[in-house]
C-alpha positions in Angstrom: 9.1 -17.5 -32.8 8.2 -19.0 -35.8 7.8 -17.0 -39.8 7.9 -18.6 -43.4 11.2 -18.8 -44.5 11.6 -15.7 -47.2 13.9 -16.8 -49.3 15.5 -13.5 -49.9 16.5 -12.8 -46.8 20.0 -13.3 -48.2 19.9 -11.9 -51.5 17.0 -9.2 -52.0 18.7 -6.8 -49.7 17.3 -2.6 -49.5 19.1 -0.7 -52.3 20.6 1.6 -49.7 22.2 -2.1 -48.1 25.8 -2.3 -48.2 26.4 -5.5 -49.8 29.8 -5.7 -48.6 28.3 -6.4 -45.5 26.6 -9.2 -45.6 26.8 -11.8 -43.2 29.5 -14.4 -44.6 30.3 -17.8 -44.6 32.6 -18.7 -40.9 36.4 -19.7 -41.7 37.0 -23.5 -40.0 38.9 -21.6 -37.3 35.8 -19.3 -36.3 33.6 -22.6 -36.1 35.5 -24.2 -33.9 36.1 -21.3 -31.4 32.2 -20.5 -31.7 31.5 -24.4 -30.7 34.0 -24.1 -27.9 32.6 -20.9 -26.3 29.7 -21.3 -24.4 26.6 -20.5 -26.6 24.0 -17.9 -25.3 21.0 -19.2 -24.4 17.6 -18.2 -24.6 17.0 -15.1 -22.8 20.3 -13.5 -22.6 21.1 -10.5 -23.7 23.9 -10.3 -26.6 25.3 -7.6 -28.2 27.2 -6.5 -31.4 27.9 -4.5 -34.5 24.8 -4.1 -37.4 26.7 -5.8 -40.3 23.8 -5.7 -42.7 20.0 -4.6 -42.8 17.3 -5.6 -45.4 13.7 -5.7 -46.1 12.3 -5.5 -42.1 15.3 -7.1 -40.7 18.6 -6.5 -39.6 21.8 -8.6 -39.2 24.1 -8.3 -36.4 27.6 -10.1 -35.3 27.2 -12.0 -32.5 31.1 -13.2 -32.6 32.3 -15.3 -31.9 28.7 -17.7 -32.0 27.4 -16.3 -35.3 25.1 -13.7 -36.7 22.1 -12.5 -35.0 18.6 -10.8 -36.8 15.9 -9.3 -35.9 12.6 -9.4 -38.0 9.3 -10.2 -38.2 6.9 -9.2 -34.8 10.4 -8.0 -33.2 11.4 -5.9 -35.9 7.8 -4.5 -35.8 7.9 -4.0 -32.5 11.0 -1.4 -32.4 11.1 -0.1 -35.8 10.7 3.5 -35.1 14.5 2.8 -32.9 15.8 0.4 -35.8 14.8 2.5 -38.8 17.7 5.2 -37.5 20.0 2.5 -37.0 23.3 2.5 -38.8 25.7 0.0 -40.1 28.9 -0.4 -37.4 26.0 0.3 -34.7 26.5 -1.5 -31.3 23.2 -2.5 -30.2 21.7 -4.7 -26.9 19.1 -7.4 -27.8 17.4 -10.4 -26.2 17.9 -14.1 -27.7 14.0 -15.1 -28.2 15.7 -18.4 -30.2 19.0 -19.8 -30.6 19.0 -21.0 -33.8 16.2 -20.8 -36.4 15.8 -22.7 -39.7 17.7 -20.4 -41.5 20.5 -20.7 -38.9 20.3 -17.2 -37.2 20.3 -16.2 -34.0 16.8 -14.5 -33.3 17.5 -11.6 -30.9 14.9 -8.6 -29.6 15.4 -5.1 -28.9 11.6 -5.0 -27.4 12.7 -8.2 -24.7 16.2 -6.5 -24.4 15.1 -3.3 -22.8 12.4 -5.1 -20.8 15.4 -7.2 -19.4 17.8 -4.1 -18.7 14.9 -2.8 -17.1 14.2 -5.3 -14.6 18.7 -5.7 -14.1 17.9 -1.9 -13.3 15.1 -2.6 -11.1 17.1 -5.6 -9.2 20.0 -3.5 -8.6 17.5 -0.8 -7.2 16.4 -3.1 -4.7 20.0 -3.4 -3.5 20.8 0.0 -3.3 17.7 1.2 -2.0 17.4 3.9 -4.6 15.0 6.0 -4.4 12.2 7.3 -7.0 9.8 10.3 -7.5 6.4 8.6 -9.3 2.9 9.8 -10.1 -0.1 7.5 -8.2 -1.5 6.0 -11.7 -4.7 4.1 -9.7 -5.5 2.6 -6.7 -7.9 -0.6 -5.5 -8.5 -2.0 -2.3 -5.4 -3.3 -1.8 -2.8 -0.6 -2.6 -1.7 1.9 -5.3 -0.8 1.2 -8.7 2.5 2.8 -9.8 4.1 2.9 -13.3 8.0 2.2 -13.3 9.7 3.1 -16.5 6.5 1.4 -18.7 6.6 -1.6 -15.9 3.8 -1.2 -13.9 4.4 -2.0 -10.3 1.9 -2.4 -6.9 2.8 -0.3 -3.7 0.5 -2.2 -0.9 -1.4 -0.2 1.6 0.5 -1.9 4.4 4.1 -0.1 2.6 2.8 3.4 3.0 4.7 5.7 5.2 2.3 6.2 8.2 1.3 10.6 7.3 -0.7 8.3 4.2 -1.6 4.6 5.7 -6.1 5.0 5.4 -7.1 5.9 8.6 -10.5 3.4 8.0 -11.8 1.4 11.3 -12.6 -2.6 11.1 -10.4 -2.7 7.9 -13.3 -1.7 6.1 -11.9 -2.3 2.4 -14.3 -0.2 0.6 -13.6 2.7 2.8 -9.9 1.8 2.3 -10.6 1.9 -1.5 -12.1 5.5 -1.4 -8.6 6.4 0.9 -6.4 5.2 -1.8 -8.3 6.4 -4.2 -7.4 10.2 -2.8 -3.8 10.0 -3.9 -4.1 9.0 -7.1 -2.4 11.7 -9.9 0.1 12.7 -6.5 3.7 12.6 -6.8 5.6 10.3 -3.6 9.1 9.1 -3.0 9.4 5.1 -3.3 11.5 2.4 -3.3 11.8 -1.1 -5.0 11.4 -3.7 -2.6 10.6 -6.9 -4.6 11.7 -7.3 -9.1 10.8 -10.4 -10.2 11.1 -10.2 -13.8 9.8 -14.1 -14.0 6.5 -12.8 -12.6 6.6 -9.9 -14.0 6.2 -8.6 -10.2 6.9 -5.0 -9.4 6.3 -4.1 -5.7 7.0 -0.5 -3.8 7.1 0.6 -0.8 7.1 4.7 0.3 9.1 5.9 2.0 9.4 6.3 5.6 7.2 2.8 5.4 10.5 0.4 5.8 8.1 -2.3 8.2 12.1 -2.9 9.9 12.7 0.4 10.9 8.9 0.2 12.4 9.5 -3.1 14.2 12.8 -1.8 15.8 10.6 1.4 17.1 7.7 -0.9 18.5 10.4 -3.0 20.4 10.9 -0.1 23.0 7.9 0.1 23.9 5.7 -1.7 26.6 2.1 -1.8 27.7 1.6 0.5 30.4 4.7 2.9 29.2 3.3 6.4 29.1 4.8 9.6 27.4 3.8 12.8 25.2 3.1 13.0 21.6 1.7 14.6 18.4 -1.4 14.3 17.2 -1.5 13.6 13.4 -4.8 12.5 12.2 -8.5 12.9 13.9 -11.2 10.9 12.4 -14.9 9.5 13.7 -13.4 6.7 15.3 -10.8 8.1 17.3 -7.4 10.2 16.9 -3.3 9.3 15.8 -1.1 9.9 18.1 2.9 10.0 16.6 5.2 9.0 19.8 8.3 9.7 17.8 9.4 9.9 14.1 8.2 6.8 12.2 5.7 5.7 15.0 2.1 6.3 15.6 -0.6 5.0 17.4 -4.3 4.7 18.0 -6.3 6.4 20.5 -9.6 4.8 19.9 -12.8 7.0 20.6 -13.5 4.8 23.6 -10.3 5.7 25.3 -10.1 8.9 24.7 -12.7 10.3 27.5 -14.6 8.6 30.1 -17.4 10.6 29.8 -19.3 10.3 25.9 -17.5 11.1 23.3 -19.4 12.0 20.3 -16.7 13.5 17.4 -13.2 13.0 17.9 -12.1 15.7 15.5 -14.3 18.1 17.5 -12.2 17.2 20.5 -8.7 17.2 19.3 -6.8 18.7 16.2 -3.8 17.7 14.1 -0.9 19.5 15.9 -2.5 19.1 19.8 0.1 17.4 22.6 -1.5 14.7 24.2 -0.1 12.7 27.2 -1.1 9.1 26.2 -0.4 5.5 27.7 0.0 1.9 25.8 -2.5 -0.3 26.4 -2.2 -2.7 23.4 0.9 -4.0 21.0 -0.2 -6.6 18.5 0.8 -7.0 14.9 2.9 -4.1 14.5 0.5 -1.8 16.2 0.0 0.2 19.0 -3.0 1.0 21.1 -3.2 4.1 23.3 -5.2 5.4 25.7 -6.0 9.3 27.0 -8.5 8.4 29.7 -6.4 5.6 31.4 -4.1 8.3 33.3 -7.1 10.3 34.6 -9.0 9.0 37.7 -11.8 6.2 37.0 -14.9 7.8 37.8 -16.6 4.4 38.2 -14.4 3.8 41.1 -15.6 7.4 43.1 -18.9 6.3 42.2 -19.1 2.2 43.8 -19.0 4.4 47.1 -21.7 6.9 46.5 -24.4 5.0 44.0 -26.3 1.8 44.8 -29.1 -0.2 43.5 -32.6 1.6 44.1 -31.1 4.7 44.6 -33.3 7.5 43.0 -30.9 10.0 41.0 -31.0 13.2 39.0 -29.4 12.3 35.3 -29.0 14.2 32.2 -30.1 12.5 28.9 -26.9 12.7 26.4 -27.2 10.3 23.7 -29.8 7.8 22.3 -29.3 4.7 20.5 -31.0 1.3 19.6 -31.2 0.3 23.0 -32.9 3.7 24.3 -31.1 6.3 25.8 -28.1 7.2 28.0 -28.7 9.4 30.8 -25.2 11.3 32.9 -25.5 10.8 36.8 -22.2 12.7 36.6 -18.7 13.0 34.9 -18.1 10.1 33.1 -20.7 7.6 34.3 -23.6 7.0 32.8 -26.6 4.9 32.9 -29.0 3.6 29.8 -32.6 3.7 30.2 -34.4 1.2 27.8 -36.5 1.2 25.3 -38.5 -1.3 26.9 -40.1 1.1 29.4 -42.0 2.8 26.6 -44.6 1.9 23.7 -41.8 3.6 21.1 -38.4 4.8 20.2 -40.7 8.4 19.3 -43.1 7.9 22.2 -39.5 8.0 24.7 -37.9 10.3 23.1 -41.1 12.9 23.7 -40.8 12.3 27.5 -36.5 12.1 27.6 -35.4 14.8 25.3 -31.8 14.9 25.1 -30.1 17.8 27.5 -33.1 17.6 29.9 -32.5 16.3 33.4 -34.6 14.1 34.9 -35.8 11.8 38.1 -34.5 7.6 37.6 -34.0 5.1 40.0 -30.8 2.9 39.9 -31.8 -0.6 38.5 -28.5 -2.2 37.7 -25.1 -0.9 39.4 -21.8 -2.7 38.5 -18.9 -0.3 39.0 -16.4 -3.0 38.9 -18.3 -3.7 34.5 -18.7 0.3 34.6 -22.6 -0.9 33.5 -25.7 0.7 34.9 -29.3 0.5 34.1 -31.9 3.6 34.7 -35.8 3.3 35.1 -37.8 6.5 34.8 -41.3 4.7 35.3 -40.6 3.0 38.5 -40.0 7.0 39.6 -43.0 7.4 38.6 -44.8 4.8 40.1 
């Protein structure tokens, strides 16, 4: 920090100064202790008694390495605190520089609380304490949380699972408008990483600890089956908590073999399941409903075969054309081809209706299977 010398720093004291108090010349005997002890360096935090205060500064004993002040930007910047300050007042500051022209040791009550702060945060980390805090924003990454005027990140992969967006593909826009739902809400966290070099600040909820969650994964296998508690339904399939701490996916496509269409018009928060592990990878598991029922693809390699002519309900169209139910679970797709338009088939195969096809393709083994409904007609 660097300011014009004023020249009366050390005369032109307030009238309400007490003079008597005025930083003095060191004896020969406080010299040399002060050059013996170990001098504070820049960034430490020093305390002592207000000796003297002036015009926008005050003085304070620093023994045995000299007098410290405060002025200029750092006086400005904690005036409000400092203009209550009294003479024989302990106070906590920050050395910003160890010795300027005038021979003073420049301390900070602004850097000083920053630095107990982040001691405070540090020791948190420790301890594990834990904090009640408002959501102040969110982006696509995380939450943005405010820590005693610090503000700190909370990353979407450190919130406890009942909060973790439920978006397929990672899709970080739709993870964005998640987030963005629990901003202004009040959750428990802890302090996981203080770096006050950085000036890094990072969270995690609780009930997120990624250790606890590791520990829980490693008693499970693929192919272990059990009962749980369904905790979330969205479009893409349902959450499925195995115990406390521990959820995993049922993804729409192994949730039924037949179609379907809406998982949350299947199942609801609350439902038991019976579910099966099909998949662990990165910290995640992947269940499956349909796996412990019967395959129905397997029943049908030894009723359906290729050229057969079959009765099949249409249930679902798409870009390809339109998927028609010989039965329970297995379907076949008739395709677009075998008409002049998406409109044009979807006037002669409305959806619901059933209707006459020969069996094109049959691959039970691939669970695939192609329809025609001209070559029935032909």
């Amino acid at each position: 920090m660097t300011e014009e010398k004023d020249a009366s720093v050390d005369v032109e004291l307030d009238e309400n100064t007490d003079t008597d108090k005025k930083p003095k010349k060191e004896s020969p005997m406080a010299e040399i202790v002060r050059e013996v002890a170990q001098r504070p360096d820049i960034g430490d935090v020093v305390e002592g008694p207000v000796i003297a205060t002036g015009r926008a500064r005050v003085f304070v004993d620093l023994h045995p390495f000299g007098t410290g002040i405060i002025y200029g930007r750092e006086y400005l910047s904690a005036r409000e605190t400092l203009k209550n300050v009294n003479l024989g007042d302990t106070i906590a500051a920050k050395v910003v520089d160890t010795e300027n022209e005038d021979g003073y040791i420049e301390i900070s009550l602004r850097e000083a609380r920053q630095a107990l702060i982040w001691n405070e945060a540090e020791s948190a980390v420790t301890d594990k304490k834990i904090f009640e805090l408002i959501i102040k924003d969110s982006n696509k990454g995380g939450l943005i949380i405010d820590w005693q005027g610090i503000p700190g990140f909370l990353p979407a992969s450190q919130l406890a699972p009942e909060n973790y967006p439920r978006v397929p593909d990672g899709d970080k826009d739709r993870i964005s408008s998640e987030l963005q739902r629990l901003v202004g809400e009040k959750i428990e966290v802890q302090i996981i990483t203080a770096n006050p070099k950085e000036q890094k600040l990072i969270f995690a909820q609780k009930g997120a600890d990624g250790t606890e969650r590791a520990n829980l994964i490693e008693k499970y296998q693929i192919g272990d089956e059990g009962e749980g508690e369904i905790t979330g339904a969205t479009e893409f399939g349902v959450f499925v908590k195995l115990e406390e701490g521990l959820e995993g996916l049922v993804h729409i496509s192994e949730m039924d073999w037949a179609l379907v269409e809406d998982p949350r018009s299947k199942y609801k928060v609350g439902d038991k399941v019976k579910v099966k592990v099909i998949e662990i990878k990165d910290d995640k598991i992947s269940l499956s409903i349909k796996a412990l029922t019967e395959d129905p693809w397997q029943k049908a390699s030894k009723k359906y075969k290729k050229g057969q002519k079959v009765d099949a309900v249409v249930i679902k169209y798409n870009k390809h054309g339109a998927l028609a139910s010989v039965e329970e679970g297995v379907a076949g797709l008739v395709h677009i081809s075998e008409f002049e338009t998406e409109e044009r088939l979807r006037q002669e195969l409305e959806l619901g209706k059933v209707y006459s096809f020969t069996i094109t393709l049959f691959e039970p083994e691939e669970r695939r299977m192609t329809l025609s409904f001209k070559s029935d007609e032909e």
